[in-house]
C-alpha positions in Angstrom: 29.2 1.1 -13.4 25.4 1.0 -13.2 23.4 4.1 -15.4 20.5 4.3 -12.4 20.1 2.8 -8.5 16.4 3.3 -7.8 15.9 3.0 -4.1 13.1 2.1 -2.4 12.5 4.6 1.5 11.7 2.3 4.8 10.3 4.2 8.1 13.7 3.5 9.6 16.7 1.9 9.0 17.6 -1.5 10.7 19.3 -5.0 10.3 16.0 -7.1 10.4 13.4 -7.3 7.7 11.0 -4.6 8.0 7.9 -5.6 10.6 6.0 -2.2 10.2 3.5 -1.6 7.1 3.7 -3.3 4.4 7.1 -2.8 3.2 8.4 -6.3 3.3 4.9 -8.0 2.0 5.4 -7.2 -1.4 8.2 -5.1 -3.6 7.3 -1.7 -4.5 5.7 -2.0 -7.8 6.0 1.4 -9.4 9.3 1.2 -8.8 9.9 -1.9 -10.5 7.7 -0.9 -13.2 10.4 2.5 -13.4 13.6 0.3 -13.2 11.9 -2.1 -16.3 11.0 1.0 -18.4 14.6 1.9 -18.2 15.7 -1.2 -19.4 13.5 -0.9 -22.5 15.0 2.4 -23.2 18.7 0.7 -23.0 19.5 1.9 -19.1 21.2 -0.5 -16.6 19.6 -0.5 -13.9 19.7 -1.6 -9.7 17.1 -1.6 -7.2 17.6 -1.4 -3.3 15.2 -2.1 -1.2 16.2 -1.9 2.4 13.2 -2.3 4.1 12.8 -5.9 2.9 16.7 -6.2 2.7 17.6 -5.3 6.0 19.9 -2.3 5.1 22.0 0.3 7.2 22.4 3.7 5.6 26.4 3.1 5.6 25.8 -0.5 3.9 23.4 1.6 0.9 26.7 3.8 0.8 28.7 1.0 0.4 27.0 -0.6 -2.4 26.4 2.8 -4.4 30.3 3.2 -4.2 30.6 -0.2 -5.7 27.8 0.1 -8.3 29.0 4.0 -9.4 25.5 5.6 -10.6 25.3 8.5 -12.9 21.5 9.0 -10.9 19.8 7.8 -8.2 15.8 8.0 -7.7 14.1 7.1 -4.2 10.6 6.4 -4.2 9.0 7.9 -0.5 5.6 7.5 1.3 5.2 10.4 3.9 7.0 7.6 6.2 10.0 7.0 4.4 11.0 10.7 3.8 13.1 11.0 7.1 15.2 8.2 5.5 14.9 9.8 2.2 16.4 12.8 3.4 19.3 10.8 5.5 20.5 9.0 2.3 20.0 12.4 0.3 22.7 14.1 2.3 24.8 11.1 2.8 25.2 10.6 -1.6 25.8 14.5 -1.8 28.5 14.2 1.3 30.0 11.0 -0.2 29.9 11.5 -4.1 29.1 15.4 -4.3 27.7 16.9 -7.7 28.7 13.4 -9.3 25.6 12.0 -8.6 22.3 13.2 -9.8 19.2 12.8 -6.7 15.7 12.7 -7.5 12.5 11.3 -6.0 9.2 10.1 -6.7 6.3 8.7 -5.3 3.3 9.6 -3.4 4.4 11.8 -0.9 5.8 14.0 -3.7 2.5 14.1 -5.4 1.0 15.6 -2.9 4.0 18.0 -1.9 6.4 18.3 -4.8 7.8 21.9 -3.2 9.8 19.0 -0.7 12.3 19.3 -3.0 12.8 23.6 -3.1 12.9 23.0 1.0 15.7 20.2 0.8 18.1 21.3 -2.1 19.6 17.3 -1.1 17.7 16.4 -4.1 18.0 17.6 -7.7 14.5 17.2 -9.0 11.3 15.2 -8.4 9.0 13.4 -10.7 5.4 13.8 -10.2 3.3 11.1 -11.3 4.0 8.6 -14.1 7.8 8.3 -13.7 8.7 5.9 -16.3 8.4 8.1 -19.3 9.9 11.2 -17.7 12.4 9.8 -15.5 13.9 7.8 -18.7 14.2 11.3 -20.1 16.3 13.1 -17.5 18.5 10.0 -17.1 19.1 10.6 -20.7 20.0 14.0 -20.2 22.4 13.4 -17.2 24.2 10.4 -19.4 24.5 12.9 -22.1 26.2 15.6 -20.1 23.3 18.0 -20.0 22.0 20.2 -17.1 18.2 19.7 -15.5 16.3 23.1 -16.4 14.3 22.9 -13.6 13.5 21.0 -10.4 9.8 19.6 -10.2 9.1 17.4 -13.6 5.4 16.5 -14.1 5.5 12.7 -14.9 4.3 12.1 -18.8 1.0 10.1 -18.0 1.5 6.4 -19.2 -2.5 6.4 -20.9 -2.1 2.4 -22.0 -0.5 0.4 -19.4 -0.1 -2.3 -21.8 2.4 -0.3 -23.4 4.7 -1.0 -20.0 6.8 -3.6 -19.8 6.3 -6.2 -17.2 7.8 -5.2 -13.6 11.5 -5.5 -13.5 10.7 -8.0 -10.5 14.4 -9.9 -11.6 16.4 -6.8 -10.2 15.0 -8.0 -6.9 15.1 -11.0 -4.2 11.5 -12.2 -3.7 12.6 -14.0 -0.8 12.9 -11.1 1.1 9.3 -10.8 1.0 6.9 -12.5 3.4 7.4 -16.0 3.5 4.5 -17.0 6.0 5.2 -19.3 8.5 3.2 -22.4 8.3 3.4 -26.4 9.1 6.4 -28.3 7.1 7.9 -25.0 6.0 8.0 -21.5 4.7 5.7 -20.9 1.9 6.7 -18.9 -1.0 5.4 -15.6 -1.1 2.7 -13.8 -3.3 3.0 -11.5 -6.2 1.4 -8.2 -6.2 -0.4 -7.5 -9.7 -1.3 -3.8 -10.9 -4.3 -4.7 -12.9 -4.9 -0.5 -12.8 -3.6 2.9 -11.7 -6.1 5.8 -10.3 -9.2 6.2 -7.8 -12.2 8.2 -8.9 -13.5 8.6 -5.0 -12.1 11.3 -2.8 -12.2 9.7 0.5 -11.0 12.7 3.8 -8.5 10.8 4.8 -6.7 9.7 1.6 -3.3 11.3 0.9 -3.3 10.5 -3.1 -3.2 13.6 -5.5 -5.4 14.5 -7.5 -3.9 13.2 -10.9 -4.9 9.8 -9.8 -8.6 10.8 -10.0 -7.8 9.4 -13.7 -8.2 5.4 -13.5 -6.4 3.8 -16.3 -6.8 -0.4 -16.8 -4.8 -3.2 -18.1 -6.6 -5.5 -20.8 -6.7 -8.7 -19.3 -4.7 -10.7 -21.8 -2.2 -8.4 -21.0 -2.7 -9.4 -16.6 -2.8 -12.7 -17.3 0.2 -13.0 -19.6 2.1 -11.3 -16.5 0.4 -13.7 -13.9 0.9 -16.8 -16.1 5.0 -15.9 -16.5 5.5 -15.7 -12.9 3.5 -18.0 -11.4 5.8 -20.4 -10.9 7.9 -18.6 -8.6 4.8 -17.4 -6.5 3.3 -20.9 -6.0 0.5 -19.5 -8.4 -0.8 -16.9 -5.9 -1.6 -13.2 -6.5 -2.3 -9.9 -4.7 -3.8 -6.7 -6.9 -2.5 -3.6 -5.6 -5.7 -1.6 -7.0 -7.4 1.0 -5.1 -10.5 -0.8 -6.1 -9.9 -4.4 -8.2 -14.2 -4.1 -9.4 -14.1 -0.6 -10.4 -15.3 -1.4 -13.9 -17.7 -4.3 -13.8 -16.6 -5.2 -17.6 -13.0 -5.6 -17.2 -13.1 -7.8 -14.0 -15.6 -9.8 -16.0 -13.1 -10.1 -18.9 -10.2 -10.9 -16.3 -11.8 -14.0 -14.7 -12.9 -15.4 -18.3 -9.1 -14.6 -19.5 -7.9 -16.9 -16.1 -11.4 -19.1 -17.0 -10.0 -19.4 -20.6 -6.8 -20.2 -20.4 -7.2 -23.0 -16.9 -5.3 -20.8 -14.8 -5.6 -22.5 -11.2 -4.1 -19.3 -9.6 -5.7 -17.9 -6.1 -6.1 -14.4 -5.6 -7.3 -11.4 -3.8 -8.0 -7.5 -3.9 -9.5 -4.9 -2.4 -12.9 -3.1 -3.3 -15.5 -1.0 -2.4 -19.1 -2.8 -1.3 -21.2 -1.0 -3.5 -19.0 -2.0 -7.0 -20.2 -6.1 -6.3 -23.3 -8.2 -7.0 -24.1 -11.7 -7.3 -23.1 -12.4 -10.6 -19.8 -10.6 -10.8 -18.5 -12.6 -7.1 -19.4 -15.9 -8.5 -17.8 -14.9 -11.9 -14.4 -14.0 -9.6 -14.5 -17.0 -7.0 -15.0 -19.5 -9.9 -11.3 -17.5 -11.3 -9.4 -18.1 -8.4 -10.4 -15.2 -6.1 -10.2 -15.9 -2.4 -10.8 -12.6 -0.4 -11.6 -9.3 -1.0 -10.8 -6.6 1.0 -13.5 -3.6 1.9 -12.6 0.0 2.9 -15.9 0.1 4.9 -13.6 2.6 8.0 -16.9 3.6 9.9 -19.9 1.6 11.6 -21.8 5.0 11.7 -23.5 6.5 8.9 -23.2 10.2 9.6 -19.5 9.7 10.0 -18.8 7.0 6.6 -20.5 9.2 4.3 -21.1 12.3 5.4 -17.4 13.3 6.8 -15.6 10.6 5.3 -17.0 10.6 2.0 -17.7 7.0 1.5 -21.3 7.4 0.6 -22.0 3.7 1.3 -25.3 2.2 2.8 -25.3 -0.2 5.4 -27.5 -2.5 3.3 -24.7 -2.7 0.3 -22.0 -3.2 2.9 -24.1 -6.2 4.3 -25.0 -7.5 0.7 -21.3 -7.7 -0.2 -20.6 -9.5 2.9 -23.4 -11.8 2.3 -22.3 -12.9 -1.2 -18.5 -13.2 -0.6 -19.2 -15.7 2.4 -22.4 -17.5 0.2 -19.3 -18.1 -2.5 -16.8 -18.5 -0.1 -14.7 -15.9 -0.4 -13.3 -14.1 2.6 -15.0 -11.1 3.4 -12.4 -8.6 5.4 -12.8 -4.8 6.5 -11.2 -2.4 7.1 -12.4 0.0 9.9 -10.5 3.1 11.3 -11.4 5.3 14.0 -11.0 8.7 15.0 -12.6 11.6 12.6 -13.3 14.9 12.3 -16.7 15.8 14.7 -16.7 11.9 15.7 -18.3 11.3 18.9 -17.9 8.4 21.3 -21.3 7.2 20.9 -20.8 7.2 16.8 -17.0 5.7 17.4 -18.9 3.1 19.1 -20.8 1.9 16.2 -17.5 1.1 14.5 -15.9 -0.7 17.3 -19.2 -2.8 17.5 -19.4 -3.1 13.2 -17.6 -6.2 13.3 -20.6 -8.2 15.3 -23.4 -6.0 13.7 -22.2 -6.9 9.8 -20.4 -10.5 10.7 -17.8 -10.2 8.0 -14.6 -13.0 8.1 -11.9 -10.7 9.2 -11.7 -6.9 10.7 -8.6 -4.7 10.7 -8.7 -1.6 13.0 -6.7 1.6 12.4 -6.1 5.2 14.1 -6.6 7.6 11.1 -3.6 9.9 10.2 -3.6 13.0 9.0 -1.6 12.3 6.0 -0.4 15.6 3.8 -2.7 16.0 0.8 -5.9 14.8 2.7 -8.6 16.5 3.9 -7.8 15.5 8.0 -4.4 16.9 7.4 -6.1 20.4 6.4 -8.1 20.2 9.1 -5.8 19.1 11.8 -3.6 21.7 10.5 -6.4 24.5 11.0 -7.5 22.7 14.9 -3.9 23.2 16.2 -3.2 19.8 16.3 -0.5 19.4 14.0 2.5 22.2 13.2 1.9 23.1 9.5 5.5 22.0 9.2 5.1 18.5 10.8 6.7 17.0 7.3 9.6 18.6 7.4 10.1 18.5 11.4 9.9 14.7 10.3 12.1 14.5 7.7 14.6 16.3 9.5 14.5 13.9 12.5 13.2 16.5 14.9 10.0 14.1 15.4 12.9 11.2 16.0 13.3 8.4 13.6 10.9 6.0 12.9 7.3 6.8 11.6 5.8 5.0 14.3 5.5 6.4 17.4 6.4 9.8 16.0 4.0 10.9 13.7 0.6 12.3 15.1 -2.6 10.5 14.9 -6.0 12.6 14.4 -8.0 12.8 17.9 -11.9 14.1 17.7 -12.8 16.6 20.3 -13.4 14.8 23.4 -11.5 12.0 23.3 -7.9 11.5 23.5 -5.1 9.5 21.9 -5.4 6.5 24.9 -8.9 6.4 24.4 -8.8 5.5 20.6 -6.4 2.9 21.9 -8.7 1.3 24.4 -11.1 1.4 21.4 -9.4 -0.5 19.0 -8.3 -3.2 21.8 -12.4 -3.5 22.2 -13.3 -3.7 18.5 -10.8 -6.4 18.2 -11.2 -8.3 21.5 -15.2 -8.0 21.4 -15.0 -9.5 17.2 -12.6 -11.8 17.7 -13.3 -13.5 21.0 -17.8 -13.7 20.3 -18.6 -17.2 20.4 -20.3 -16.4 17.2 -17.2 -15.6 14.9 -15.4 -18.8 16.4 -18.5 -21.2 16.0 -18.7 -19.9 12.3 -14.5 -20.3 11.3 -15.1 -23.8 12.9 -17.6 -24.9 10.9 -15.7 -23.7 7.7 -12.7 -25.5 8.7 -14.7 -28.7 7.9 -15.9 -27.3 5.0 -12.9 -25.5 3.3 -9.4 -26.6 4.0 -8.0 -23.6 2.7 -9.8 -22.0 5.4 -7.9 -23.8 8.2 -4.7 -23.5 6.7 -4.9 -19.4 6.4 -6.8 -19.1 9.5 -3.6 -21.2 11.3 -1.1 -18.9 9.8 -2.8 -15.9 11.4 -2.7 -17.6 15.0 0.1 -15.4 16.5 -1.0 -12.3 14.4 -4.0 -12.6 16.6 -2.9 -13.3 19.9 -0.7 -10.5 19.5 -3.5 -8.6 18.5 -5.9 -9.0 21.7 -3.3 -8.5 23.8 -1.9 -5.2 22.1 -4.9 -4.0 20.3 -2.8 -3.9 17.1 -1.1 -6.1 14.9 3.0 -6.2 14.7 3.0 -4.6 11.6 0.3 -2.2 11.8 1.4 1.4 11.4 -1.0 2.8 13.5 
C-alpha cells in the first residue's frame, strides 16, 4: 500500500508521449518537490505522470488499485483540468469515500471555488503544497475528517529548507531525448533556482501570492545540479519566471559553478531589461548557453502600455547585442493578438524578428487564461462564456486543450488572420538570407552551434509549413 499517489494532469489522455506543451520536456517540478517533502515527513509516496508516460485513464485506475492510496493529489494547469476531472470521478466511482482527492497547482490558484463546483474532489491546496499537503495526509492516515475544502498552502519562505526534488519516483527517460546523429541524447534537468514574479504581465494566469519571489542560495543550486549531473549529461534548464531577477544572486550562482569547475551548460529565461555586460559574461563564462526573453510585442504602445511589459526597444536590442557578443543564444518569445491591437501594430511583431535580429523567435496566439487580465476582458467583450472552465472540464468544449479552448482575437481581425500572421513572422525570420548567412558563419565558429541548430531541422520545417511548431499549444 502506498500513503499518497501524486498525479501529474495532461491535456488529453493517449498511448504516445505527450507532443503538445511542454509536458514531456521536463517532470513537473512542484510536484516532485511535494512527493520529496512527504518523504521527509515519513510518507510513501508515487508519482504518475501520464503525459510523459503514455497513460489511459483505465491503465491510472489499474495501477491505483495495485498501489491502494489513502490520498491522491493531481497537480492541473487550466489544460489538464478536463482530465483532472475524468480521473476525479473515475477514483470516487472505483474506490468511493476510501480515497481522499485533492488538487493543486496553478489553475487552482487562480480559481480555488473549482473545487465547491466539482464535489469529485475533497479539497485543494493553494500555493506552497508541501507544508500543508503533508498535514492533511497526516490527518487522513490518522482517521480524522478535513474541516474544510480550500487549504491555503503554508508559504515555504527558505527554499533551502526543501528537500531536493523526489526526481527518483520518476523515469527521466520519458522526457525528451532529442534526436541527434549516433543516438538519443540524454535529456536535461529542469532546476528551480526561485519561486514568484514581481511583474503583472495582461496575459499571465499566476495568482497573486507569487508576486512574493523567494531564492535558493546558490550552494544550495549547485549542490542539487552537481548530484544529478550525471544522469543529465551535465545540462540544466531553470524553470524561473525570470533566472536574473536579482543581479546578486545570479552573480553568486556562476562563481558557486566558477568555484567548484562545474563544466555544466545551461539556460533560462529573463526579462531584457534585468541584463548588462557584466552580468552575461559572468553567466556564459558558468556554463550558460541561451536565455530566453518574454519580449511578446514588436510595438511599443501594445508591450508596455496594454501588456504591461514596460520594456524599451533599446534594452530589448542591448540584451540581444550582448548575448550574441558572448555567444549565448538570444531567443524571444513574441505572441500576438491583444486587447485594442491593430493590424498595423500586430505587424510590428510579425516583422520584430528582422528588426531586432535575435538567434531564435517563437510565435504564439495569446489565450485568455483564467486569472489574467485578457480573460477578464474577453469575458466582459463576449467572446468567451464566463463558464468556459467548467464547459472545459466537463468535456462540453471536447477533449483536448488544443483546438478547444478559445484564443483572444482584437477587433478587426479574426482567428485565420492571426494564423496567416504567425506563418509570416516565422517564414519572413526564418527564411531572410540574413538569419541564415549569420547561423552559418557561427557554425564555423561554435560547434555547439551546429549541433543544436541540426536538432531543430524538422522543428523548423514543420514550422514554415504550419506556422507552428508540433508542440506548440497555440
Amino acid at each position: 500500500m502506498t500513503d499518497v499517489v501524486l498525479i501529474t494532469c495532461p491535456m488529453v489522455f493517449s498511448k504516445e508521449r505527450a507532443k503538445i506543451g511542454d509536458e514531456s520536456t521536463n517532470p513537473w517540478m512542484g510536484v516532485l518537490y511535494v512527493a520529496a517533502y512527504l518523504e521527509k515527513e515519513g510518507f510513501s509516496v508515487k508519482v504518475y505522470d501520464p503525459g510523459a508516460e503514455g497513460l489511459l485513464l483505465n491503465e491510472i485506475i489499474g495501477r491505483l488499485k495495485k498501489d491502494r492510496p489513502k490520498v491522491v493529489g493531481f497537480s492541473a494547469l487550466t489544460s489538464g483540468l478536463r482530465t483532472a476531472l475524468q480521473m476525479a470521478q473515475e477514483i470516487k466511482s472505483n474506490f468511493a469515500n476510501k480515497v481522499v482527492v485533492g488538487i493543486g497547482g496553478s489553475h487552482i490558484n487562480v480559481d480555488p471555488g473549482f473545487v465547491n463546483r466539482h464535489p469529485q474532489f475533497d479539497f485543494a491546496v493553494v500555493g506552497d503544497g508541501e507544508i500543508t499537503l503533508s498535514k492533511i495526509v497526516k490527518k487522513v492516515m490518522e482517521g480524522r475528517k478535513l474541516n474544510q475544502k480550500i487549504f491555503v498552502g503554508e508559504m515555504v519562505q527558505n527554499l533551502d529548507d526543501l528537500p531536493f526534488p523526489a526526481r527518483h519516483l520518476i523515469n527521466i527517460k520519458n522526457y525528451f531525448p532529442r534526436e541527434k546523429p549516433g543516438g538519443k541524447e540524454k535529456p536535461t534537468a529542469a532546476i528551480v533556482g526561485s519561486r514568484g514574479c514581481p511583474y503583472n504581465c495582461c496575459f499571465c494566469s499566476r495568482s497573486k501570492s507569487w508576486r512574493q519571489v523567494r531564492f535558493r542560495s546558490a550552494k544550495n543550486i549547485v549542490d542539487e545540479m552537481e548530484e544529478i549531473a550525471s544522469d543529465y549529461d551535465g545540462k540544466f534548464s531553470f524553470t524561473d519566471d525570470a533566472i536574473t531577477l536579482n543581479r546578486e544572486v545570479t552573480l553568486e550562482l556562476c562563481e558557486e559553478l566558477r568555484k567548484r569547475n562545474c563544466h555544466f551548460h545551461w539556460l533560462g529565461m529573463t526579462r531584457a531589461d534585468l541584463l548588462d555586460e557584466e552580468l552575461i559574461s559572468k553567466m556564459k563564462e558558468a556554463g550558460c548557453e541561451e536565455l530566453f526573453f518574454g519580449v511578446e510585442s514588436g510595438n511599443l504602445r501594445v508591450r508596455n502600455q496594454i501588456i504591461g511589459k514596460n520594456l524599451t526597444d533599446e534594452e530589448i536590442k542591448k540584451a540581444i547585442f550582448f548575448c550574441q557578443k558572448h555567444k549565448i543564444r538570444a531567443s524571444v518569445f513574441l505572441m500576438l493578438g491583444f486587447p485594442t491591437e491593430t493590424k498595423k501594430e500586430l505587424a510590428e511583431t510579425v516583422n520584430f524578428g528582422l528588426k531586432f535580429q535575435p538567434d531564435f523567435i517563437g510565435v504564439h496566439q495569446t489565450l485568455p487564461l483564467p486569472g489574467s487580465e485578457v480573460f477578464k476582458i474577453a469575458v466582459k467583450e463576449g467572446q468567451i462564456f464566463a463558464d468556459l472552465i467548467d464547459q472545459y472540464a466537463e468535456g462540453k468544449l471536447g477533449d483536448g486543450f488544443v483546438g478547444n479552448w478559445p484564443v483572444y482575437v482584437p477587433a478587426g481581425m479574426t482567428k485565420e488572420y492571426l494564423l496567416e500572421a504567425k506563418k509570416r513572422a516565422y517564414r519572413r525570420f526564418y527564411l531572410n538570407p540574413r538569419w541564415i548567412l549569420r547561423r552559418f558563419k557561427l557554425w564555423f565558429i561554435d560547434k555547439n552551434a551546429f549541433t543544436h541548430d541540426f536538432s531543430l531541422i524538422k522543428t523548423g520545417i514543420y514550422v514554415l509549413i504550419f506556422g507552428r511548431s508540433q508542440n506548440a499549444v497555440a
